[in-house]
N, C-alpha and C positions, 0 to 999 in steps of 0.2 A: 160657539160656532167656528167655525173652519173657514182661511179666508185662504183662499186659492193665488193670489198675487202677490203673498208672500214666497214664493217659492220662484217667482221671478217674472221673464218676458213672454205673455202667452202671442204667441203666432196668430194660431186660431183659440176661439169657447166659442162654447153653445151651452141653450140652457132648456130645459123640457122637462118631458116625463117619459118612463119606459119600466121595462121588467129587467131585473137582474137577475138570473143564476150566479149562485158565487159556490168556495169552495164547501159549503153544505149541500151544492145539487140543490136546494131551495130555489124557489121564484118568488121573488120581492117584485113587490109595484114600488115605485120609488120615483122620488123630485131628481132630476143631476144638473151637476154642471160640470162639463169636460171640456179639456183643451189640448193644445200640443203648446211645450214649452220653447223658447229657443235653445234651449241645452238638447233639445233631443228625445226629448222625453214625455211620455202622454199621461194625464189626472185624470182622474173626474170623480167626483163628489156625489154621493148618493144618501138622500135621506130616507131611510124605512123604518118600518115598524117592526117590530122584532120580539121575541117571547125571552130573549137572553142578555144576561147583564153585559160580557165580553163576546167578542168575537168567536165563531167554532175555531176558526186557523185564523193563520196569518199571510199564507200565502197559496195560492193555485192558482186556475185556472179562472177567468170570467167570461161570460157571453150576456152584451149585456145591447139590449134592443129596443130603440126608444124615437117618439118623436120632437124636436125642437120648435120653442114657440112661434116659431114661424112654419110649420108644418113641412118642412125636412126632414125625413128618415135618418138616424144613426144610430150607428153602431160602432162595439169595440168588443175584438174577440183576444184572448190570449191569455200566459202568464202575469198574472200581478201579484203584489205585496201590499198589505195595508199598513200605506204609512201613518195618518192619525184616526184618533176617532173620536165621536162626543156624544155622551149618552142623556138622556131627558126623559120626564116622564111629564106625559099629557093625561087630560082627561080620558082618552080612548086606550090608552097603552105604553109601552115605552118606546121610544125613538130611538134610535141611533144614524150620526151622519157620520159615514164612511171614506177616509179621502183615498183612493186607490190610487197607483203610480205600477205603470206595466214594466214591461222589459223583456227581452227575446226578442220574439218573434209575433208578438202584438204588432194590431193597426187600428186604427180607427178608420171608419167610412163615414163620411155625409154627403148626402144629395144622392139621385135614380141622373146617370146618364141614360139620356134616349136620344137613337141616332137617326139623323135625315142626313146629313154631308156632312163634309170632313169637320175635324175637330182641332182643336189646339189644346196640347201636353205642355205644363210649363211643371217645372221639379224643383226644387228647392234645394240648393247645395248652401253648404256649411264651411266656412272658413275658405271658400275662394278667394286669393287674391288675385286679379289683372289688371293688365289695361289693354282695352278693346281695340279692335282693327277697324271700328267703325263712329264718325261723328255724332253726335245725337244733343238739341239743344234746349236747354236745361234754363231756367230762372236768366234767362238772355247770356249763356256762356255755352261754351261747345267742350261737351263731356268726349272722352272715348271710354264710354262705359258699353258696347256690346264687342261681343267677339262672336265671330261664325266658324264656323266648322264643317267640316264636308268627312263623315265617315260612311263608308262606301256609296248607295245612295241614296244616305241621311242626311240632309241638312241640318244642323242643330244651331240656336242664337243661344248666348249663352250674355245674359242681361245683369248689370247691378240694380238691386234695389236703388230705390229712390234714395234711403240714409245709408248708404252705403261706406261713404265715409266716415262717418259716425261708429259704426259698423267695425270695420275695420281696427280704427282707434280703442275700439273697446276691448276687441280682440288682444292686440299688439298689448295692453298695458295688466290686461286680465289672462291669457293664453286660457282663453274660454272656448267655447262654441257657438256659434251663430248662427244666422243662413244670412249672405252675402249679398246670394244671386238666385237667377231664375235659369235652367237650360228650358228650351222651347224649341216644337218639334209640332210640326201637322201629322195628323192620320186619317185616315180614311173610314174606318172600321174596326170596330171593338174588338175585333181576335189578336189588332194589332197591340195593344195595350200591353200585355204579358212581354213582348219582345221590344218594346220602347223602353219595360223600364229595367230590363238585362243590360241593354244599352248604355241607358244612363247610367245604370251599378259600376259597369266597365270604364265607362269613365270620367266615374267619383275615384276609383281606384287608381286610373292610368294620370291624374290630377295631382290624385296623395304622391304618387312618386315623383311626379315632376317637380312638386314646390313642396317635398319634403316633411307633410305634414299632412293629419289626417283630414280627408272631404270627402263628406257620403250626402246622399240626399237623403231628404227630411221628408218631402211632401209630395206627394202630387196633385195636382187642381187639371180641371176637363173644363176648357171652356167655346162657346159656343156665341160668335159675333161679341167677343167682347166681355160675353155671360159668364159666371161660372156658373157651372151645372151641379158640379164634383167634387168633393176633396178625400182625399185619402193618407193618411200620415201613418209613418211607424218608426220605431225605435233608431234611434242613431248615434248611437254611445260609443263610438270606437277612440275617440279621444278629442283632447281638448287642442285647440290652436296652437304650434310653435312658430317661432321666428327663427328655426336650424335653419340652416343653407341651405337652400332647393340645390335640386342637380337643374334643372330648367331656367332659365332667367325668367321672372316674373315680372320683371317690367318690357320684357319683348313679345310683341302678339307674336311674329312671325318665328320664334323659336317655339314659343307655345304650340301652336297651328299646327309647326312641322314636326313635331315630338308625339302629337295624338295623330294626327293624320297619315303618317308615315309609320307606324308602328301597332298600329291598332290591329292590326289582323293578324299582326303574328303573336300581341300579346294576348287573345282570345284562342289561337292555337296553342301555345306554350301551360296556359295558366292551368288546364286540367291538367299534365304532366308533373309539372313543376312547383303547385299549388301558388301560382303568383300573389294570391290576395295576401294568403298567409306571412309572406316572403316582406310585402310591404307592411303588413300591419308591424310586424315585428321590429323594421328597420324605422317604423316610427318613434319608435319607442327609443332607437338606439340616436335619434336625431335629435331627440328632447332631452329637455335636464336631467343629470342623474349621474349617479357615481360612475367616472371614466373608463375603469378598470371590468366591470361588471358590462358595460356597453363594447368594450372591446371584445371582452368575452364572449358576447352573444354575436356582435361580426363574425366572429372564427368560427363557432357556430352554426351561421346562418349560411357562410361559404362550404363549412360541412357536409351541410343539407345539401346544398346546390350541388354541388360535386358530387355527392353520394346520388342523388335522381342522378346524373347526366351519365356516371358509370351503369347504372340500372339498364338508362335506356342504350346503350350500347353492349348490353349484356357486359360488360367488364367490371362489376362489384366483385369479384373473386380473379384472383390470378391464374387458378386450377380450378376445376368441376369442385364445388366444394365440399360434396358428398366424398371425394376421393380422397380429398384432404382430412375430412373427417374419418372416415375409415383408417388413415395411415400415421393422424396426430400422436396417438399414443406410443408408435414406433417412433416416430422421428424425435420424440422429446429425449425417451431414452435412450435413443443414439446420441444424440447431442451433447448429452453430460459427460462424457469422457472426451467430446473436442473440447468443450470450456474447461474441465479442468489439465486438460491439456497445455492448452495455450496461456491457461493464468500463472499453470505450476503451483508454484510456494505460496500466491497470492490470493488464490482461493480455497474455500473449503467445502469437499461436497452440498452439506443444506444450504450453501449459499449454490453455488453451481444449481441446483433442484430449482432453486427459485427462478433462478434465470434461464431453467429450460421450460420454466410456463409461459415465457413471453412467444413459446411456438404457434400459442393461439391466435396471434395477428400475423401471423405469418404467410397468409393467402390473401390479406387485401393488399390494393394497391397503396403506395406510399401516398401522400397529401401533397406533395408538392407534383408526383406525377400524376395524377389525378387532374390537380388546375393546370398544368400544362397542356394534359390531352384537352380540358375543356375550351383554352384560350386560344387551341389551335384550332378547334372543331367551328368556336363560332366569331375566329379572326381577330378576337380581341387585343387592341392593340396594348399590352403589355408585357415586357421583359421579364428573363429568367430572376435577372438580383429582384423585382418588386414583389414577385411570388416566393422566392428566398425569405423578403422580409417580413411577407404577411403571414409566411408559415410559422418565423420563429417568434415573432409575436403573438401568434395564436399559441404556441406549445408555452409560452412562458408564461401567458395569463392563466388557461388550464393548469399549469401545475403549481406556480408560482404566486399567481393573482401580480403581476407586475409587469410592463412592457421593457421591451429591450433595453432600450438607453433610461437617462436619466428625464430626457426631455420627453415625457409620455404625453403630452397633446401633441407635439408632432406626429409619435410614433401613430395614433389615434385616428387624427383625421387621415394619415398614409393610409390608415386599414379602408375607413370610411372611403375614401378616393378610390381604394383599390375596388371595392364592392360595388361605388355609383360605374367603373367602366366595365367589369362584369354583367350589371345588370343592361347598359346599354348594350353590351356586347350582344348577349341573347336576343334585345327586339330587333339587332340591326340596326340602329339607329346612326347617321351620320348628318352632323351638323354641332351647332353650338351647344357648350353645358357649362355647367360652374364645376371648377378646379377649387376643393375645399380646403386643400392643403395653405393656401394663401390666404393671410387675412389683412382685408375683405376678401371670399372667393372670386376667383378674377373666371372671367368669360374665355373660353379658347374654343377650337377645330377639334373635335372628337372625326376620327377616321378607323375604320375597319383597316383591319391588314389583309395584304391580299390573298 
């Protein structure tokens, strides 16, 4: 038998019966038991009868439609893998209990919302850490465990679990995944749902950047005076808890507040251009443990990208129409071989001069350091000629060399890091407080736009 709680903390299960399609396109009747884990992740266990010793596959698609012994509709549609299995023979035929585990773009649904008046949206976020703007009291002690928020006009509370501390601690000592907290949010009407939980998405994402670490929502529950009606869960594996340096202070509601609230609509303009989501899942990576050199790497990288969109959208990716360039390349290489060995004389030799006239082929994009200049001037960023100096030549030395400038490369490291957290405020606009990582502890200062 298959015991489902060894695989960890279930959120929600339920237990019933329903029909399976799995990856043979067959329809099983079948006993389950499904859950959502706190890591992120959704099971559920099916017992059927079967005419085959092993499984057809191992992995596709399931839709699998059932009701819970309290007479609850659920379902669960999507990509899975079958992680164990255990086969038996009964007097009626042979058994097999199947433990599925999804991934993608899987959900699970339980509960029929039916609407009379407005509703309460609570979501589940992963790895939030705060402290709230708001009292609230607790076993005869006064918590600030909520924080509100005001994006445009959405009110959203944004609540810790009851073990939240607990929570937390688990986190910090496991760099696991959890759900922390609850966001909550009224609606009116079920058309709203689709655009509540865009919302939310934006900002799980606008969250991960501020405290430097991945937070997505897990769940959403519909509840009704108090009821739950509703639950709906899906995948949420973008990564595990770190304790890197936020750029945001996490122990200040009012920098919190002012970094979502102040920023929110440009980073929902921005993100299709500039693919924001992308931009931060990456810089997660580069804020977690892991070889230094390689993480600087992908900074230089990720400034790359950046630069390369911002020249795009200013039509400036080529110096020249670059058709024209292209047309004229194979002239200008062979002109150029008789300036370099010109200028080298006695020191070169033509197949060396050849080689050094193919570097014509980068010769219509814009240089890297003029590139972050146009950008730091386009969107005010308050940093100097020498700091883009040094995150260029740290970018070229990790690229070709795998090694930063000096000898002291956590310096050099967090400089790149520091350089990319005022970049990235650069873009939303943001003015107000952040952590300087260069300093250890990162110390609190005035981030300011240049004028």
């Amino acid at each position: 038998m298959i015991d489902m709680s060894i695989y960890g903390e279930m959120l929600f299960s339920y237990q019933g019966s329903g029909q399976l399609r799995f990856f043979d396109n067959e329809v099983y009747e079948c006993s389950f038991e499904a859950a959502q884990f706190a890591d992120g992740t959704i099971r559920m266990k099916c017992q059927i009868k079967v005419n085959w010793l092993f499984p057809p596959l191992e992995s596709g698609n399931i839709d699998f439609r059932g009701t819970t012994n309290d007479g609850k509709k659920l379902s669960i549609q999507g990509p899975a893998i079958i992680q164990n299995a255990y086969s038996s023979a009964g007097q009626e035929g042979r058994y097999s209990e199947l433990l599925f585990i999804t991934y993608g773009d899987a959900k699970m649904s339980f509960g029929e919302p039916t609407w009379e008046n407005k509703f309460e949206l609570r979501f589940g976020l992963t790895n939030f850490t705060f402290i709230g703007d708001k009292f609230t009291k607790e076993d005869g002690q006064l918590n600030r465990n909520t924080l509100q928020l005001e994006i445009g006009d959405t009110a959203i509370i944004i609540r810790q679990l009851s073990d939240y501390k607990k929570r937390v601690a688990l986190l910090e000592a496991r760099s696991g995944i959890s759900v922390t907290s609850e966001a909550i949010l009224e609606i009116q009407d079920f058309d709203e749902i689709d655009s509540r939980k865009d919302l939310i998405q934006t900002l799980s994402d606008m969250l991960s950047l501020a405290r430097g670490t991945s937070i997505t929502s897990s769940y959403m529950k519909i509840f009704n005076n108090e009821t739950c009606i509703y639950v709906e869960s899906w995948n949420h594996s973008k990564g595990g808890y770190s304790g890197a340096r936020p750029i945001i202070d996490a122990e200040s509601f009012v920098d919190t507040k002012k970094f979502i609230e102040s920023t929110h609509n440009r980073f929902v303009d921005l993100s299709p251009v500039y693919n924001l989501v992308g931009i931060i899942q990456l810089l997660m990576t580069v804020r977690s443990k892991g070889f230094i050199e390689v993480q600087g790497i992908t900074l230089g990288s990720l400034v790359d990208y950046i630069t390369g969109k911002f020249t795009i959208t200013k039509n400036e990716q080529y110096i020249i129409d670059d058709e024209i360039f292209t047309a004229s390349k194979k002239d200008l290489r062979k002109a150029i071989i008789p300036i370099i060995l010109d200028t080298f004389k006695e020191n070169i030799k033509k197949p060396q001069a050849e080689k050094m006239a193919l570097k014509v082929n980068g010769f219509n994009y814009p240089d890297n350091k003029v590139k972050l200049s146009g950008f730091c001037k386009e969107f005010h960023a308050p940093i100097q000629e020498d700091e883009i100096t040094n995150f260029v030549k740290n970018r070229d030395n990790l690229t070709h060399y795998v090694r930063f400038t000096t000898e002291d490369k956590f310096k050099d490291f967090f400089s790149m890091l520091h350089f990319v957290d005022k970049l990235l405020l650069s873009m939303l606009q943001y003015e107000g407080s952040y952590m300087n990582v260069t300093t250890s502890p990162s110390t609190k200062e005035d981030f300011r736009l240049t004028s």
